[in-house]
C-alpha positions as CSV (number, residue, x, y, z in Angstrom):
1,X,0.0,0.0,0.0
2,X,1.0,4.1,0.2
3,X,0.2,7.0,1.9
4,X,-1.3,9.9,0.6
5,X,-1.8,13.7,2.2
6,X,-3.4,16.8,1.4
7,X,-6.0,18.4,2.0
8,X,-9.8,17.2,1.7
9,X,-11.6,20.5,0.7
10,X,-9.2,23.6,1.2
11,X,-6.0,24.8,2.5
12,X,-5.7,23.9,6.5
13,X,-8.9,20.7,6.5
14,X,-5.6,18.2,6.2
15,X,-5.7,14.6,5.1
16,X,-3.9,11.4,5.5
17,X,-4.7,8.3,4.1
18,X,-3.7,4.9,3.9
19,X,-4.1,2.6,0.4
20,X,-4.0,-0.9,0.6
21,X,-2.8,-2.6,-2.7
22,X,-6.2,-2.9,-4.4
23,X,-7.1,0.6,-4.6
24,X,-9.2,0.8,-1.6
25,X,-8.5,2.7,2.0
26,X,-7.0,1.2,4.3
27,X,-7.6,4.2,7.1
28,X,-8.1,7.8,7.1
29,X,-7.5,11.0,10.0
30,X,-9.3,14.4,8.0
31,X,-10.6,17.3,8.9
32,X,-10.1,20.8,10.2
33,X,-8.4,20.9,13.5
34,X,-8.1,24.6,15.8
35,X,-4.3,25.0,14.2
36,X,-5.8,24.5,10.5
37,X,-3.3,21.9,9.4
38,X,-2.2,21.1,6.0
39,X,0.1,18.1,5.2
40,X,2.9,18.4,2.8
41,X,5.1,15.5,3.1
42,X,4.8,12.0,4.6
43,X,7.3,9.0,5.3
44,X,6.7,5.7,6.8
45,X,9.5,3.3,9.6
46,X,10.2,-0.2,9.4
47,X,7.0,-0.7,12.0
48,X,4.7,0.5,9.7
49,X,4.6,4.1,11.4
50,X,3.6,6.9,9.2
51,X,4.9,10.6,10.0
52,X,3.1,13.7,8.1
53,X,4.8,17.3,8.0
54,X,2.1,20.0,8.5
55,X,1.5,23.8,7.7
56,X,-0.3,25.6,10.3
57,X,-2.5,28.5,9.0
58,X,-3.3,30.1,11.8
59,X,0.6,30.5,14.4
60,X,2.2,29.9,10.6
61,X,4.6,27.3,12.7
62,X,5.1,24.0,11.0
63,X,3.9,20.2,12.9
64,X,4.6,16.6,13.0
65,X,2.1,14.2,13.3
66,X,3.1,10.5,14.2
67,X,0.3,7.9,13.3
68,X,0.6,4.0,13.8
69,X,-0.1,1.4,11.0
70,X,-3.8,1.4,11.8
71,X,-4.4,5.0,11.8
72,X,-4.3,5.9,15.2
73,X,-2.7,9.3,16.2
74,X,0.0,8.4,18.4
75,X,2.2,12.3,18.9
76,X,1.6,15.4,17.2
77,X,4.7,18.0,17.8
78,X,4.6,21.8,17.0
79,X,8.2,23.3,16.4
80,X,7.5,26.4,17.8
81,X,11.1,28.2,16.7
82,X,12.0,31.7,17.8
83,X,10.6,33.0,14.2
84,X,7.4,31.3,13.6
85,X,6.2,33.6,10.8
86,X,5.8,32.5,7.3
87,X,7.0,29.2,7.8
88,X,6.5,26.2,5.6
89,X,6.7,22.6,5.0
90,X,8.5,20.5,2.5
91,X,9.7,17.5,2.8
92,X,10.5,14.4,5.9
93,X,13.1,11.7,5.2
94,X,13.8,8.7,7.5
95,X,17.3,8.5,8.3
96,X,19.7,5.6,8.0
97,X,19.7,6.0,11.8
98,X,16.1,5.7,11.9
99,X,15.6,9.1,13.2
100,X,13.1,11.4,11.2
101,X,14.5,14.5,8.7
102,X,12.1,17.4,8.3
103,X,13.1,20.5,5.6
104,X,10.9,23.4,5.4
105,X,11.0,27.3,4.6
106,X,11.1,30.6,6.6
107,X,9.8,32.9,3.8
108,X,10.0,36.0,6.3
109,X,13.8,35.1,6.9
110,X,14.0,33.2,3.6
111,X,16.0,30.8,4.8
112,X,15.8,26.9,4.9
113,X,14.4,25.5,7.8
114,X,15.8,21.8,9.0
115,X,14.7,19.6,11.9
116,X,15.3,16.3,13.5
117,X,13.0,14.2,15.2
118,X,13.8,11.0,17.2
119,X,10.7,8.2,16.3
120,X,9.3,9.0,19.2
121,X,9.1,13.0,17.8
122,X,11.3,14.2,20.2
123,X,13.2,17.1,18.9
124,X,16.4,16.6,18.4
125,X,17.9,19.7,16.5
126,X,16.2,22.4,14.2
127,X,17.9,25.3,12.7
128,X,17.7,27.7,10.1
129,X,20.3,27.8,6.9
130,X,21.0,30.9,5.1
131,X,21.4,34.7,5.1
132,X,18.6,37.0,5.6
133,X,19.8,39.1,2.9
134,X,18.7,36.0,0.6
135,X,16.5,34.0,-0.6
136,X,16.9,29.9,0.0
137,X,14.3,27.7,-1.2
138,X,14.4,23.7,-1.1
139,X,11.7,21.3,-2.1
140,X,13.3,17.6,-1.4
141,X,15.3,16.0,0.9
142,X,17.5,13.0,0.1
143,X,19.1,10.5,2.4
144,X,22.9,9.8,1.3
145,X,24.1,6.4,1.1
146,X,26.7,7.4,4.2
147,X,23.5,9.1,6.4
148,X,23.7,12.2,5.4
149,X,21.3,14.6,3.6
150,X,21.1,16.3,0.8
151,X,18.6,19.0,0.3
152,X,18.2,20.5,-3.4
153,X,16.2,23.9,-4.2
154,X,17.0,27.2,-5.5
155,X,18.4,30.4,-4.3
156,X,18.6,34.0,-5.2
157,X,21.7,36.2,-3.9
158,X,20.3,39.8,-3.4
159,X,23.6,41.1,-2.7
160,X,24.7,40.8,-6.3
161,X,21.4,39.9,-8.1
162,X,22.4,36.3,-9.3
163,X,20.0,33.3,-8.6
164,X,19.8,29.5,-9.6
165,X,19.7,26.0,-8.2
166,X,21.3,24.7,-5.1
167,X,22.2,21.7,-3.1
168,X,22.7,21.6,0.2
169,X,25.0,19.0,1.9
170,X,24.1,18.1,5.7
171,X,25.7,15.8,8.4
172,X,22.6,13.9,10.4
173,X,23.7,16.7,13.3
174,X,22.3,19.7,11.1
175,X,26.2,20.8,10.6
176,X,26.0,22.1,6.7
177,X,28.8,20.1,5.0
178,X,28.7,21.9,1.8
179,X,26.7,24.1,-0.4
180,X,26.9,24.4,-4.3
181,X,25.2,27.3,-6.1
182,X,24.5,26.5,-9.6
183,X,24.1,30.2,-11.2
184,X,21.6,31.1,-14.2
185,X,22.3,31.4,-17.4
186,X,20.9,34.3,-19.1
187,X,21.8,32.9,-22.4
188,X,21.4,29.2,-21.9
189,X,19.2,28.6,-18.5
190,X,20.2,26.4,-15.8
191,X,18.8,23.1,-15.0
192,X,15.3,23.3,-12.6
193,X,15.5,20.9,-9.9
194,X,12.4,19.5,-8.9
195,X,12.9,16.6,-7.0
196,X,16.4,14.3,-6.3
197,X,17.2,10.7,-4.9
198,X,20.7,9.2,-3.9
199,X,21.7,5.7,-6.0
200,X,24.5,3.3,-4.3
């Protein structure tokens, strides 16, 4: 089967459903809760457990949910960082070390925003990556073959006006290991990355 979020009518009435092999549902949790949730990303562990990354309309803070293989809401955990506004989700990875990977936004700082969560959705880390003076945007989150994460987006460098894609290189400890800016082209373009996956 797979998992599937969204939202069932509108922005914030958030959805997350399980589909068994045949088509049908498996389980469902929708509707509109007093933070307006809307689910952007979801991953499953080796126990079945399925994790969804959440928008919150109203505090504009982001949320995990933890929900067990038969649907039943086990955690839900707000990260409530010291610049709530404008922020986003993205993207969740499991991590080799079986500890979950959130990546977000912070379009008032425009900066990345990155979390860890143990299974249990203890936070573990979060941090924002970036300069205020810019612009950092990342839409997917890849799990190295080593543990480590990559992050791929785009960015645009107010200080001298240049912008293109980026990749973002970080240890499972949030330390940023490297960061390669891939500048436009105003001739030829530059390559638009959408999505990304790691191969052995």
């Amino acid at each position: 089967g797979f998992i599937i979020v969204g939202d069932t009518t509108y922005y914030g009435t958030g959805a997350v459903v399980a589909i068994k092999d045949d088509g049908s549902v498996n389980w469902a949790q929708s509707g509109s809760s007093p933070d307006e949730l809307s689910p952007w990303a979801a991953v499953t562990d080796s126990s079945g457990g399925v994790y969804a990354f959440s928008d919150s309309i109203y505090d504009e803070n982001v949320a995990i949910a933890k929900f067990s293989k038969t649907g039943r809401l086990i955690r839900q955990s707000v990260l409530k960082t010291d610049s709530p506004n404008s922020e986003y989700t993205w993207d969740l990875a499991l991590g080799r070390d079986g500890n979950i990977y959130a990546l977000g936004a912070n379009y008032g700082k425009g900066q990345l925003l990155m979390a860890s969560f143990t299974p249990k959705l203890d936070l573990r880390w979060d941090e924002y990556v970036g300069t205020s003076a810019d612009s950092y945007e990342a839409p997917r989150l890849a799990v190295g073959s080593d543990g480590s994460l990559y992050a791929v987006g785009f960015s645009t460098y107010s200080s001298n006006g240049s912008l293109g894609q980026a990749i973002f290189h970080f240890s499972t400890s949030g330390v940023v290991l490297d960061a390669t800016f891939y500048a436009l082209d105003p001739l030829y373009g530059t390559f638009s990355m959408s999505d990304a996956c790691t191969c052995p």
